[in-house]
C-alpha positions in Angstrom: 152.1 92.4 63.7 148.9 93.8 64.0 146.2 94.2 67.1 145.0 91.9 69.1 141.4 90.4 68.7 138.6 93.4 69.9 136.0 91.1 72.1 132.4 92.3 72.6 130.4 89.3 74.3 126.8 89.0 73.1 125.3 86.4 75.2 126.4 83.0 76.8 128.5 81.5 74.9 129.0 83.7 71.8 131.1 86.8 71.3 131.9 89.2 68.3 135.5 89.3 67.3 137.0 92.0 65.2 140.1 91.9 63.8 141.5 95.1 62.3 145.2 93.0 61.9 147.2 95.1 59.2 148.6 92.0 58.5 148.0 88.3 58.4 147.8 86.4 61.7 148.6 83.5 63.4 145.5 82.1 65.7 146.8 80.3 69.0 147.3 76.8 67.9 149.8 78.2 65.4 147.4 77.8 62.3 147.6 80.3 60.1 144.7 81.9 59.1 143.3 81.8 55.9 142.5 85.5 54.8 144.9 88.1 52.4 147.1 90.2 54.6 146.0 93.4 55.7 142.3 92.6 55.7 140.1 93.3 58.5 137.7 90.9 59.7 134.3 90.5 62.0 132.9 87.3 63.6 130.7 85.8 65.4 132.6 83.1 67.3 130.8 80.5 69.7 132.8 78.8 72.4 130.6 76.1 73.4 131.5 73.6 76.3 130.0 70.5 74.5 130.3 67.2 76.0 132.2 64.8 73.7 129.3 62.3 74.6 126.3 64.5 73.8 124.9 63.9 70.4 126.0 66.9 67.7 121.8 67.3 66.9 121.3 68.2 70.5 123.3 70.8 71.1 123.7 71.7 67.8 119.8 72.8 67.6 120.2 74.3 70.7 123.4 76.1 69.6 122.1 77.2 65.9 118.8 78.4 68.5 120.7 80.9 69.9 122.9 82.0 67.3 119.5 82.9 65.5 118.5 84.9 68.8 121.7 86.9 68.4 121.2 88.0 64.7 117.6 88.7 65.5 118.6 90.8 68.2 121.4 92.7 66.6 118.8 93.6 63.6 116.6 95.4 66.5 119.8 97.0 68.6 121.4 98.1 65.8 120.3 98.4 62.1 122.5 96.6 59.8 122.6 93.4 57.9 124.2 90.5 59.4 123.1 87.5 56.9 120.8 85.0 57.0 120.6 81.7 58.8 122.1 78.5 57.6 124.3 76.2 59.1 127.0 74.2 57.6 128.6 70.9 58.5 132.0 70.2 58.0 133.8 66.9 58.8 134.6 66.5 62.5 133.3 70.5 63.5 130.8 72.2 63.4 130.1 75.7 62.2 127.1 78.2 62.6 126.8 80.9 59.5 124.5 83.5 58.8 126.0 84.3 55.5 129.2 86.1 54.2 129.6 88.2 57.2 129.5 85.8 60.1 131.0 82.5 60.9 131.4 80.6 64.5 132.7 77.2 65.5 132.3 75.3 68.3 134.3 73.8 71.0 136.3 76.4 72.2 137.6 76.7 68.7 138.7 79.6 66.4 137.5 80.7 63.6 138.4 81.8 60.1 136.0 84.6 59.3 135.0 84.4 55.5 134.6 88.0 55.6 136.7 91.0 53.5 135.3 93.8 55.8 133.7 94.5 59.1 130.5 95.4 57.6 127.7 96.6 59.9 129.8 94.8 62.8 132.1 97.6 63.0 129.1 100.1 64.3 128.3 97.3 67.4 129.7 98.5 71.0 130.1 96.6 74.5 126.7 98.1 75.2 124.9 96.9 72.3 126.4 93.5 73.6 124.4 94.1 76.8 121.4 94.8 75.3 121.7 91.4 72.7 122.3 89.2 76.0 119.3 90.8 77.0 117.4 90.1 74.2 118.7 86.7 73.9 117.9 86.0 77.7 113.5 86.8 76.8 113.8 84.9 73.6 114.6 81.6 75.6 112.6 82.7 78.7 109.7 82.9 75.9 108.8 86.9 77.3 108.7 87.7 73.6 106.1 85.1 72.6 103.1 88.1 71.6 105.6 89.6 69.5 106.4 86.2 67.7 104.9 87.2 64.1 106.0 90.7 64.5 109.7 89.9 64.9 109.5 86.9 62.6 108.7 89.4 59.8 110.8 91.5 60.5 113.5 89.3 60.2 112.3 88.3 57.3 112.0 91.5 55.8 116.0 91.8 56.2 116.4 89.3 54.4 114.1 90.2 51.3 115.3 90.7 47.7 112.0 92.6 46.6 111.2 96.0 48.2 107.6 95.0 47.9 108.4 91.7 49.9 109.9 93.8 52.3 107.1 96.6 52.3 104.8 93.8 52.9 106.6 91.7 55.8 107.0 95.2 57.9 103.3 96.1 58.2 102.7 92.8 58.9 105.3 93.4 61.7 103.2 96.3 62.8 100.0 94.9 63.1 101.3 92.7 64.9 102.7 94.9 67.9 100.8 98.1 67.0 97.9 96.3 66.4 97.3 93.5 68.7 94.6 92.2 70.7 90.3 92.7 69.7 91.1 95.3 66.8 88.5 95.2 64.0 88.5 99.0 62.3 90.5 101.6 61.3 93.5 99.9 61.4 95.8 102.7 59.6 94.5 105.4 61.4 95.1 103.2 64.8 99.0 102.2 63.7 99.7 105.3 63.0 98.3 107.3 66.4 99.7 104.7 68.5 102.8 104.1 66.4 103.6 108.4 66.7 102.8 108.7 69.8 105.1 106.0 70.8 108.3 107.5 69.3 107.2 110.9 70.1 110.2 111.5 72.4 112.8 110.6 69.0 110.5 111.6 66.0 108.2 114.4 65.1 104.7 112.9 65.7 103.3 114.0 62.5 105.8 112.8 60.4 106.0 109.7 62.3 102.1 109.1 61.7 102.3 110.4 57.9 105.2 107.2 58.0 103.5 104.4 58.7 100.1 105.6 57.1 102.5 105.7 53.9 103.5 101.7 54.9 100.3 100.6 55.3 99.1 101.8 52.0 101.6 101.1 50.0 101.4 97.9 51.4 97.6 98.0 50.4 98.1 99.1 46.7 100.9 96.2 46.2 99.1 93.4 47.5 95.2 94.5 46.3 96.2 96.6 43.1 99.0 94.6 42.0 101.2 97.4 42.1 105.8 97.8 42.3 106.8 100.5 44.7 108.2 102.5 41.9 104.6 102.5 40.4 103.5 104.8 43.3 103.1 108.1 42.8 106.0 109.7 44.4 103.8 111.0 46.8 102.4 107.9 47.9 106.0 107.4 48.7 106.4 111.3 51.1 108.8 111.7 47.7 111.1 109.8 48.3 113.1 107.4 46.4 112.0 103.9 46.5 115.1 102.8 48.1 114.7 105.8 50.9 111.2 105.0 51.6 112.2 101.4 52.4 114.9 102.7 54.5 112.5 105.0 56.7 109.6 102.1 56.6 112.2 99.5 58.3 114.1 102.3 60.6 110.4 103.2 61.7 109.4 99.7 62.8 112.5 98.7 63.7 111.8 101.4 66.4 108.6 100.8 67.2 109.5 96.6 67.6 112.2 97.7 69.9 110.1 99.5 72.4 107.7 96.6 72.4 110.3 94.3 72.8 111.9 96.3 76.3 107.8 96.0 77.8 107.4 92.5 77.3 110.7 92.1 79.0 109.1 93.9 82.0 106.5 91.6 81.3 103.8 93.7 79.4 102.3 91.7 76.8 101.8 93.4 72.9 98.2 93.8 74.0 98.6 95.3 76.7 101.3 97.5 75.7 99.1 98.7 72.6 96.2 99.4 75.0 98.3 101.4 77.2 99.0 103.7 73.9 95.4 104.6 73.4 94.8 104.7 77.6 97.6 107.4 77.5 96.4 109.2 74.2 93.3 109.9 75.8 94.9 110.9 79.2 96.6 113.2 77.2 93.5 114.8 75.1 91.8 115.0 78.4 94.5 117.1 80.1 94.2 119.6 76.5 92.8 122.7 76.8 90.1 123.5 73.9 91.4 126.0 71.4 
């Protein structure tokens, strides 16, 4: 018989299982579970205390809410892909998907993951579960509502087929932490100051600047010049592969979302964060000593 379930809670009410049985299973009621022997699995499971006299929709928005919230904020904690959205009823129970990777039921109920691997779920650690519950906690506490767009598009650039749908949902993304509030000109060169300076501690600021001016115009020549990211001219892409310069460009504002993300849960706003960038930019060129 193989290990027990490996538990990492992510917020109220949901937890990630793994399951790295060499074997097949048996889950508590005595149901056998429906995967080949010796696969391992990873799920999402939510154990919900639902009133048998409360109408599925209610909590059932309220449940599909939050599992949203958790796949939203596993994309930030931890790159990865953990599927997409949907929700499927099934006679009698009701399960939350977000694609081939996850699956939860309700009810206190377990759950036959539809998945032949652990995928991107294997790299997630109690910690990261902190930081989801977190996460989870200022999405429904509305602390994250200036970074609404930005996140929104990120999300949806995870769940892109195009690179170019992708390229263009990520700038999007950053104007709308990196670029929030009364900004009217020089947009690139602003995104990419306050966007290098902001990761200076992990990145090298130059190549961190030479990033996301990259983004932003390859973002500019496929929506006003009609062009695919494989048309750029290598350069135009820091030669790279168009696969690796999507990579970098999501890694990069993944980053940059996450450290706006941790201020408006200390309650700074996107605007006010971004103005603090450029307040401490020019604190810093003031304290330079001409060459």
């Amino acid at each position: 018989m193989g290990q027990e379930f490996e538990e990492i809670d992510l917020c109220p009410g949901f937890l990630l299982i793994r399951d790295f049985a060499d074997e097949a299973q048996e889950i508590e009621d005595g149901t056998p579970r429906m995967r080949p022997s010796g696969m391992s699995m990873a799920a999402i499971v939510g154990r919900l205390q639902v009133s048998k006299s409360e109408p599925p929709p209610c909590w059932q928005r309220d449940a599909l809410e939050t599992l949203k919230q958790c796949v939203r904020s596993l994309r930030l904690i931890v790159p990865g892909h953990y599927g997409i959205e949907e929700v499927w009823l099934i006679p009698d129970r009701y399960h939350f998907q977000t694609g081939p990777l996850v699956q939860w039921a309700d009810h206190g109920g377990d759950v036959t993951p539809s998945s032949d691997h652990l995928g991107d779920f294997a790299r997630i650690t109690p910690e990261h579960g902190e930081q989801c519950a977190r996460m989870v906690q200022a999405w429904k506490e509305r602390k994250l509502a200036s970074l609404a767009v930005a996140l929104q598009r990120f999300n949806l650039a995870s769940t892109r087929v195009l690179m170019e749908d992708q390229i263009i949902d990520l700038v999007v993304a950053l104007e709308g932490s990196l670029l929030t509030g009364n900004v009217k000109d020089q947009l690139k060169y602003r995104c990419a100051i306050r966007g290098a300076y902001l990761l200076g501690d992990e990145d090298d600021p130059t190549s961190a600047a030479a990033l996301l001016q990259a983004a932003y115009d390859a973002r500019s020549a496929i929506v006003h010049g009609a062009k695919r990211l494989p048309d750029l001219k290598p350069k135009q892409r820091m030669n790279l592969s168009p696969e690796e310069f999507i990579t970098k460009c999501h890694d990069i504002v993944r980053r940059v979302l996450v450290r706006f993300v941790y201020a408006a849960i200390d309650g700074t706003s996107a605007e006010e964060f971004a103005q603090a960038l450029d307040a401490e930019v020019l604190r810093r060129l003031d304290r330079r000593p001409l060459p």
